[in-house]
VOFISE-403761 format. One record per residue (C-alpha): x, y negated, z negated. Coordinates in steps of 0.1 Angstrom, whole numbers, padded with zeros to 4 digits, always signed. Layout:
VOFISE-403761
XYZ
...
END
This chain:
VOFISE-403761
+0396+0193+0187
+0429+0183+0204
+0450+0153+0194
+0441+0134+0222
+0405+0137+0216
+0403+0133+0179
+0420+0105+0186
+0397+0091+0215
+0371+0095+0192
+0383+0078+0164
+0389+0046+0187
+0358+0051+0202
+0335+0047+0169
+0356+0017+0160
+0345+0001+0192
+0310+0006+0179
+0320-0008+0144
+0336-0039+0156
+0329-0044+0195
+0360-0042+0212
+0366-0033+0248
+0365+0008+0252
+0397+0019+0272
+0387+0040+0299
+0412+0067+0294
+0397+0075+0256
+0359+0076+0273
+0377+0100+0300
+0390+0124+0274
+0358+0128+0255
+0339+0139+0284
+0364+0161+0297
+0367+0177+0265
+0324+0179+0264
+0312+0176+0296
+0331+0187+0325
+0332+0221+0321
+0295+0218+0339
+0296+0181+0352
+0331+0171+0373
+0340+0176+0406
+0318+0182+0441
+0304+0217+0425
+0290+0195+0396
+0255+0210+0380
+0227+0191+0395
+0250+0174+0411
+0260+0152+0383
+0296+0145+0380
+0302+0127+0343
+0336+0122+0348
+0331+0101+0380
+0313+0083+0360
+0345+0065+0345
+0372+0064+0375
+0346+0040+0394
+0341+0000+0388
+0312-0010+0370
+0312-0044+0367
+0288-0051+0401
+0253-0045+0386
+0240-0061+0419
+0258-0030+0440
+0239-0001+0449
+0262+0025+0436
+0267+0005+0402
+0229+0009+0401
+0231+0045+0405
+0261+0050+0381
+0238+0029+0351
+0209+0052+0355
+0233+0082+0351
+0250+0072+0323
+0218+0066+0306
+0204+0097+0316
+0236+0112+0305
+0232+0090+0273
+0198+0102+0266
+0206+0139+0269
+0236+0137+0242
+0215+0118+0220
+0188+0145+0220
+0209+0174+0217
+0202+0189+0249
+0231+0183+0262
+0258+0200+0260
+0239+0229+0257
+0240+0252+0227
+0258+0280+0247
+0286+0255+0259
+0322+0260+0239
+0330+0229+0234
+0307+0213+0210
+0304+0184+0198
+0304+0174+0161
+0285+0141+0149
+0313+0118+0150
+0325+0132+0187
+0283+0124+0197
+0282+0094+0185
+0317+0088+0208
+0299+0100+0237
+0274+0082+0232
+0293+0047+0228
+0308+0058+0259
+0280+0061+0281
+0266+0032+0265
+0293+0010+0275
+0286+0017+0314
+0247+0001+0309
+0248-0037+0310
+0218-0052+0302
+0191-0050+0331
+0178-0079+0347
+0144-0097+0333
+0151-0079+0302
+0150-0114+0279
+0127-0117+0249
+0094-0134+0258
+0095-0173+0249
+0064-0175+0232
+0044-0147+0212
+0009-0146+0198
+0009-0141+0162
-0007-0116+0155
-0044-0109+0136
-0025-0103+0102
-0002-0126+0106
-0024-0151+0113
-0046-0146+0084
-0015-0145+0059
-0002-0179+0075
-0039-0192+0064
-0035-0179+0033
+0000-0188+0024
-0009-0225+0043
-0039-0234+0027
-0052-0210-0001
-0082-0196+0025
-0084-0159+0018
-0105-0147+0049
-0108-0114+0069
-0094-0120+0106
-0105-0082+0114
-0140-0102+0115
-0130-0126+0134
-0106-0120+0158
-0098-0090+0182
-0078-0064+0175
-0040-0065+0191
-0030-0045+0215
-0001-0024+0207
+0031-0017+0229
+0062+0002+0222
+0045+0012+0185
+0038-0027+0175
+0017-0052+0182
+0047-0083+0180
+0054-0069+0215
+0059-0102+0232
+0047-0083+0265
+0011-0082+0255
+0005-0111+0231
-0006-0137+0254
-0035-0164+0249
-0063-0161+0275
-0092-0187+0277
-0115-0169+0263
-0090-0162+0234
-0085-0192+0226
-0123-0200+0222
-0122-0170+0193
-0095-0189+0175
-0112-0220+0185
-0138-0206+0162
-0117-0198+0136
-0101-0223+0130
-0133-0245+0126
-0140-0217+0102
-0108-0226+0080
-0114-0261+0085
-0148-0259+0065
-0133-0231+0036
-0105-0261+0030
-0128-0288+0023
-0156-0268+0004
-0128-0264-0022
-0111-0292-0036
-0078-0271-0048
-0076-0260-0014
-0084-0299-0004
-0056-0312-0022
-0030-0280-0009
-0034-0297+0031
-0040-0331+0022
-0019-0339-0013
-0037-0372-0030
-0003-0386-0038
+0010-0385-0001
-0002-0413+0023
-0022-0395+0050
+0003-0402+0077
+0032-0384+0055
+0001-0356+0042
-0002-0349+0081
+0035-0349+0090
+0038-0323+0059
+0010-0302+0071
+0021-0304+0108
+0053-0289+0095
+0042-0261+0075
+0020-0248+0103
+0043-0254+0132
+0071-0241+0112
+0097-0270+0124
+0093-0304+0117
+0066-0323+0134
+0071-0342+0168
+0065-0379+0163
+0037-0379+0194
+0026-0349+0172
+0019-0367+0141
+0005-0397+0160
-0022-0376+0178
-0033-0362+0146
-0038-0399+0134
-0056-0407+0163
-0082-0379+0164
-0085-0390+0124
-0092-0423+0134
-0115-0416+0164
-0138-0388+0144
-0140-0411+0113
-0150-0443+0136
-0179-0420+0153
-0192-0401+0125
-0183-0421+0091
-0171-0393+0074
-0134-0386+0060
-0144-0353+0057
-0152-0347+0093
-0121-0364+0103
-0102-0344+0084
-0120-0314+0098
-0110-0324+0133
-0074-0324+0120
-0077-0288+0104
-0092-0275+0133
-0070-0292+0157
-0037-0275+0139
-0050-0240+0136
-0062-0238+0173
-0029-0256+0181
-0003-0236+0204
+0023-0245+0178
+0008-0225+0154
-0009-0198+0179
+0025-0197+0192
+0058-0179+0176
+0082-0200+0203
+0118-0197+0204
+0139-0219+0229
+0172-0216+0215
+0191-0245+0202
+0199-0276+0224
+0237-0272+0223
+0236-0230+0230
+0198-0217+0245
+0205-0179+0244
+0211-0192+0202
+0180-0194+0176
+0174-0224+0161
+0175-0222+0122
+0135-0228+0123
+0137-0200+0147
+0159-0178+0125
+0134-0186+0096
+0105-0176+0116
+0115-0142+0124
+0128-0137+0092
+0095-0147+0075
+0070-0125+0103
+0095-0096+0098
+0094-0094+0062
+0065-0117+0050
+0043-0109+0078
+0033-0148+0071
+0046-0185+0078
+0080-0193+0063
+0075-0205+0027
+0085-0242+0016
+0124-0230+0004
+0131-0208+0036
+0116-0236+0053
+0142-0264+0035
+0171-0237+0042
+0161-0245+0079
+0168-0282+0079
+0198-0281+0059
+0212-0255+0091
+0217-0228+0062
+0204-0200+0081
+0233-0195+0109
+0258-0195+0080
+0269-0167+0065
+0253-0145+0048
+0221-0169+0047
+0196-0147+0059
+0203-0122+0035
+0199-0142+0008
+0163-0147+0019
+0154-0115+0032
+0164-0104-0004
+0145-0130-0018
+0112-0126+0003
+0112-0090-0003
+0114-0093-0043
+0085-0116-0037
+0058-0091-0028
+0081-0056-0031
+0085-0050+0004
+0047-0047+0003
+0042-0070+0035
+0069-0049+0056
+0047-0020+0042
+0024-0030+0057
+0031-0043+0088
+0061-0029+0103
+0066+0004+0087
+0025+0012+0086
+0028+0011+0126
+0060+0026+0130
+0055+0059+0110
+0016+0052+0119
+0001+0055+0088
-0019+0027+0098
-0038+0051+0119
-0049+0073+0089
-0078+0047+0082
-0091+0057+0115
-0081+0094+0116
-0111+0121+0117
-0109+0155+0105
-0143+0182+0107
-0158+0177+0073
-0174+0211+0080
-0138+0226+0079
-0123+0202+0056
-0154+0191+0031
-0127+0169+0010
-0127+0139+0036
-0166+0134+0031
-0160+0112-0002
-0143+0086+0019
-0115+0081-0005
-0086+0106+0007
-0075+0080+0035
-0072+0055+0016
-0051+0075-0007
-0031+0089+0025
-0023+0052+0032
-0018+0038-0002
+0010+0065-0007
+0026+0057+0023
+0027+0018+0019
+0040+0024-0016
+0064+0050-0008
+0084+0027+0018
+0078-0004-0008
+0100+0010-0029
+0127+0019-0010
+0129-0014-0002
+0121-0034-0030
+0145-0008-0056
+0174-0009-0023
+0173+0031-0019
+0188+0047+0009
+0171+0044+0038
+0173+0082+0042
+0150+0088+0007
+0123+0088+0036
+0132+0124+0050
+0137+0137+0015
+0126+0119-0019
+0123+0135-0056
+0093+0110-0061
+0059+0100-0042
+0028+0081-0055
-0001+0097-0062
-0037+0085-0080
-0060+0114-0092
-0078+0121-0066
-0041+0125-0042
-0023+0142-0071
-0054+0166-0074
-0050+0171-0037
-0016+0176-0034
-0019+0200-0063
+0006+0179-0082
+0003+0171-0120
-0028+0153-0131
-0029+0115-0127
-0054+0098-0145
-0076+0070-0127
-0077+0056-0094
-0043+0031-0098
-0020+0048-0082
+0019+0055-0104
+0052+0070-0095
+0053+0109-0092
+0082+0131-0099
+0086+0160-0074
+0099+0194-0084
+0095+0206-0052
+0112+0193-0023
+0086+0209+0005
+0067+0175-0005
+0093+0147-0008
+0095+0121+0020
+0073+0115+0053
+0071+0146+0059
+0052+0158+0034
+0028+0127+0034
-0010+0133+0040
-0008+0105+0059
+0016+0112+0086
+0003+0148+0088
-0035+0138+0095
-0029+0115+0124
-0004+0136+0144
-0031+0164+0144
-0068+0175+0155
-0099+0174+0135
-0108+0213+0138
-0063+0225+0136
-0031+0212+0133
-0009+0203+0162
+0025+0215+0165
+0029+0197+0194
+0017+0165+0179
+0033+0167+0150
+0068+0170+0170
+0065+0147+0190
+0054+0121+0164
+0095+0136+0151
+0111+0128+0179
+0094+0095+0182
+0092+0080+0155
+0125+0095+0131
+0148+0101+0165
+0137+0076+0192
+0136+0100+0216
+0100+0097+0228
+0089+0129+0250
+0074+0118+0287
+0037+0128+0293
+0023+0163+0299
+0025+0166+0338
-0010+0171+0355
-0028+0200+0357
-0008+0218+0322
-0040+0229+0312
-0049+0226+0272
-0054+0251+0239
-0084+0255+0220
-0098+0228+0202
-0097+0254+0169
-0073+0274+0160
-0090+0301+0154
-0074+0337+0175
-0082+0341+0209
-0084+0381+0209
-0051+0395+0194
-0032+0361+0205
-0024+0334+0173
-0024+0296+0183
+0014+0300+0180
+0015+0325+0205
-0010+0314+0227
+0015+0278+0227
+0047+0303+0235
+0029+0310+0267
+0018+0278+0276
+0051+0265+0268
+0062+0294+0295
+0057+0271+0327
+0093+0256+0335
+0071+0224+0339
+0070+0219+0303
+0093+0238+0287
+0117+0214+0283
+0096+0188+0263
+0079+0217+0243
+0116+0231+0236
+0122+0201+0218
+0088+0191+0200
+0070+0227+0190
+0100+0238+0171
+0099+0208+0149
+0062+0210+0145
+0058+0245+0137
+0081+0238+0104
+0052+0222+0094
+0026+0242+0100
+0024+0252+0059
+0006+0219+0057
-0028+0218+0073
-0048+0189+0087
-0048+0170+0055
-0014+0178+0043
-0027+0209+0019
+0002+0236+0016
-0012+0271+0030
+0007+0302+0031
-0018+0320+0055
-0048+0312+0087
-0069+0331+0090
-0055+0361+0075
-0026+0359+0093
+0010+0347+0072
+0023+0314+0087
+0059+0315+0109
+0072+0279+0104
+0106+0290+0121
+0120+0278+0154
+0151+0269+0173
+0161+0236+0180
+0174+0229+0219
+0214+0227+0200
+0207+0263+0192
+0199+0251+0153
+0171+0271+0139
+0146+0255+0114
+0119+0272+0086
+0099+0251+0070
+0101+0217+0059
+0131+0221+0036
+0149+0233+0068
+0134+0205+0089
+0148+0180+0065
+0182+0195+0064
+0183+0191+0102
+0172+0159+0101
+0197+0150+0075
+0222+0167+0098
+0213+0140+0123
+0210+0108+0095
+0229+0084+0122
+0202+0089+0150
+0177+0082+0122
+0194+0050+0114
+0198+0044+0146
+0162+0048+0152
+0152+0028+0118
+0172+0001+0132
+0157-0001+0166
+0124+0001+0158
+0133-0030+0131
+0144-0053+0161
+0117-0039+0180
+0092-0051+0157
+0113-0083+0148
+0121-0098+0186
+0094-0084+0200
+0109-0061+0230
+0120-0025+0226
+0155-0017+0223
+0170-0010+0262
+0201+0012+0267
+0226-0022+0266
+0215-0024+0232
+0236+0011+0223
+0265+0000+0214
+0251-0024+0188
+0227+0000+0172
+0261+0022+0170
+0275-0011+0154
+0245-0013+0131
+0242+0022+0123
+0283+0021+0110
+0278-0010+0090
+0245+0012+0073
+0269+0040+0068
+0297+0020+0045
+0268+0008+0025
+0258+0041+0017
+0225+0033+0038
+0212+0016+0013
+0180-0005+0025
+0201-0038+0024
+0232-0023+0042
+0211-0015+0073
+0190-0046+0067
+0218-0070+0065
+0235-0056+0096
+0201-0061+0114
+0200-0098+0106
+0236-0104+0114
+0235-0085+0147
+0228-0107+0180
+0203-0087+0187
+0186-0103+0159
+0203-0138+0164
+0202-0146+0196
+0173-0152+0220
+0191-0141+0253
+0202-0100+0246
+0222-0109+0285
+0243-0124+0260
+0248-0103+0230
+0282-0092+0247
+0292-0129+0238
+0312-0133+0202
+0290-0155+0178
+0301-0189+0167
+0321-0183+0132
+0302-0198+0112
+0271-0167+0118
+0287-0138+0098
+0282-0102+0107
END
């Protein structure tokens, strides 16, 4: 690497540390160096000139030709994150700090695209909702009996998309609510946890308005709930009727329904600190904030610094990262699918008992608990020493014996095992009931540990054998190799197979296998950058090659989940902020964390504005 470029790239990941303006000339140098060997001039492959890409304004997003120059640069952005580009044949490769350069660099060219602002108002969602009951009023209920399930977008149901309130909706929590209303009065500790006896009832309503709504109470708010008090008591002479009406009236209310963020009066495209504490408390409590993060919101201790972290440290000592467990990670690694997952009992007898699912998830849940409740790296989940296991897993797994059904911490000898990857869990939903799915179980890789989701099979591909038993002399693998032939999907299946088939020692329910039928197993491939993988151990030692896109991915899918809208290709250069900040905390689970909650993406409703600096007083 010349001077000049070494250079270029050194000032090109400190714009992604600290958000200044990239200087054209250093984004010019690193894709000359990289890229226009192939891509400059009017003989440009495909026609693609990069390095035209940066002698042109960019600043017209309205323009025609700006429009075409953003969808190039994040095309061109999209193949360097993936590898594919340059190819592995090209002679001037990139190393991971002169990537990550590129990629800041196409980044910069992609404002943000129009209509690409956070929704106003989500739905909480089913679990949400029941926690908030819970943590609100003491009612422990099931809301998978009561109300439907929630659709899922991007990976998560907080998608603010898809979380609307129809008519007939709001009839089911209608319903529910009046369901709550009755479990709060039939118990008096309950009773006394809405309406305290030593609070006059208008000041017992204001308190209970402000709980629910999350924000304090609206005068007109307060004196509605008076009214209806008044009215129902008049018409039916009961207190507890009235106080029904009231119960019912808050937990079908559209400021509870509701998440909604406005932004502040004196900044909109700014959170509120009830706001702030709101999606703090659904991202790691998956419930209502509690009584002190509430406080911390009226005394405008949020937006200082360093006051989010204090309570995301504190809400996750709370439960031990089990709610984030739970909620975000379980649908972002989709182990919450493994409740649901089939596999032929006739071929695999050991999922008749009904309990290995259960196990699949409980490891899981556990597993990513602990990295965040004991602050381990964040990359412990492509590789750990430990897992948790009960008997029936350990036995399974054919790990040392555990005795009983509670589930304890595991040592691992054997580092085939350690991490996701090894995970019954993950392995079962990303493959058939009768065979594994090499296919499926890349492509939940490149999803779900590199954000790089593959497109769809084009029509008419055609499909393997729902077994994997051999078609004449031809193995599953090889009969893949020639579907894989057709230059209509070779270039998705070039990325996916070969980081399925590393784990094709693990079958359907994540039991290691040397052999099928008869046949030993070849878990070796070659990655599109020319890297060639065998096995697990191998895949993990790629993936470890590429622990920034990891991060980067972990990251994204966290603000995904937390401001409901997928990360868009503006958002680059602050995931490449985020993802530095990670790195000089060792990525330890709070380094990443905290450089999610100070980001803008995080802190501000408006991501049109996350170019803007923040006000001083909101640390990053």
């Amino acid at each position: 690497m010349s001077r000049r470029v070494a250079a270029a790239v050194a000032f090109t990941l400190a714009v992604a540390a600290t958000g200044a303006t990239l200087r054209a000339q250093d984004a010019a140098a690193l894709v000359a160096t990289h890229c226009a060997e192939c891509h400059s001039g009017p003989d440009a492959t495909r026609g693609f000139d990069a390095t035209a890409l940066f002698a042109a304004p960019t600043n017209d997003a309205t323009d025609t030709a700006a429009a075409a120059r953003r969808e190039r640069a994040q095309q061109a952005l999209l193949r360097v994150r993936s590898h594919t580009m340059p190819p592995p044949d090209a002679d001037a490769q990139p190393d991971a700090a002169a990537r990550r350069a590129l990629v800041a660099a196409f980044a910069a060219l992609t404002p943000a695209e129009a209509g690409a602002r956070v929704a106003s108002a989500r739905r909480l969602t089913r679990l949400q909702y029941e926690r908030s009951v819970r943590d609100l009023v003491g009612v422990q209920w099931s809301a998978r009996d009561q109300l439907p399930e929630d659709p899922r977008v991007h990976g998560f149901d907080t998608i603010g998309d898809a979380s609307g309130v129809t008519p007939a909706l709001f009839e089911v929590y209608t319903r529910a609510a009046s369901a709550i209303a009755d479990a709060v009065l039939a118990d008096p500790q309950r009773r006394e946890r809405a309406f305290p006896k030593a609070l006059p009832r208008e000041q017992a309503i204001a308190r209970l308005l402000g709980r629910a709504f999350r924000r304090p109470a609206h005068d007109d708010e307060i004196e509605g709930r008076q009214a209806l008090f008044a009215d129902v008591r008049a018409a039916s002479g009961s207190d507890d009727r009235a106080l029904a009406a009231v119960l019912q009236s808050v937990f079908a209310s559209p400021a509870f329904l509701l998440r909604t963020e406005v932004g502040r009066d004196d900044g909109p495209a700014r959170l509120s600190d009830h706001e702030l504490a709101g999606r703090l408390s659904y991202l790691l409590a998956a419930s209502t904030p509690d009584d002190e993060l509430l406080a911390a919101a009226d005394r405008g201790a949020l937006s200082a610094t360093n006051g989010l972290a204090q309570h995301a440290r504190r809400l996750i000592a709370a439960d031990g990262g089990r709610a984030l467990a739970d909620d975000f990670a379980a649908q972002w690694l989709r182990f919450r699918d493994v409740l649901a997952a089939n596999a032929d009992f006739r071929r695999y007898p050991e999922i008749w008992n009904g309990r290995l699912r259960p196990a699949f998830y409980e490891e899981a849940a556990l597993f990513f608990a602990a990295i965040a409740r004991d602050d381990l790296s964040v990359l412990t989940l492509l590789d750990s020493d430990f897992t948790y296991a009960n008997s029936a897993l350990a036995k399974h797994y054919g790990l040392p014996p555990v005795q009983g059904d509670a589930f304890v911490r595991v040592p691992l000898s054997d580092r085939r095992r350690g991490g996701v990857l090894g995970m019954g869990a993950m392995l079962m939903v990303a493959s058939y009931p009768l065979r594994t799915s090499p296919v499926q179980r890349g492509r939940w890789i490149l999803d779900a540990l590199l954000d790089l989701t593959p497109p769809p099979p084009p029509p008419g591909t055609g499909s393997l054998p729902a077994e994997d038993t051999p078609k004449g002399d031809q193995s599953l693998r090889a009969q893949l190799e020639r579907h894989r032939s057709s230059r209509s999907c070779a270039s998705c299946h070039a990325q996916m197979d070969p980081l399925g088939f590393a784990l094709e020692n693990f079958d359907v329910l994540g039991k290691w296998r040397d052999e099928l039928h008869g046949q030993r197993i070849d878990a070796a491939g070659v990655l599109p950058d020319g890297a060639r993988v065998d096995g697990p151990i191998g895949l993990k030692d790629a993936l470890l090659a590429r622990q920034d896109e990891f991060v980067r991915t972990f990251a994204a899918r966290l603000l995904a989940f937390a401001v409901g809208r997928p990360m868009l290709p503006a958002d680059e250069a602050e995931l490449l902020r985020i993802g530095a900040a990670s790195a000089r905390g060792g990525h330890r689970f709070t380094a990443l964390l905290d450089a999610v909650l100070a980001s803008p993406l995080f802190l501000l409703r408006d991501p049109d504005a996350v170019g803007a600096p923040l006000p001083p007083t909101e640390g990053r």
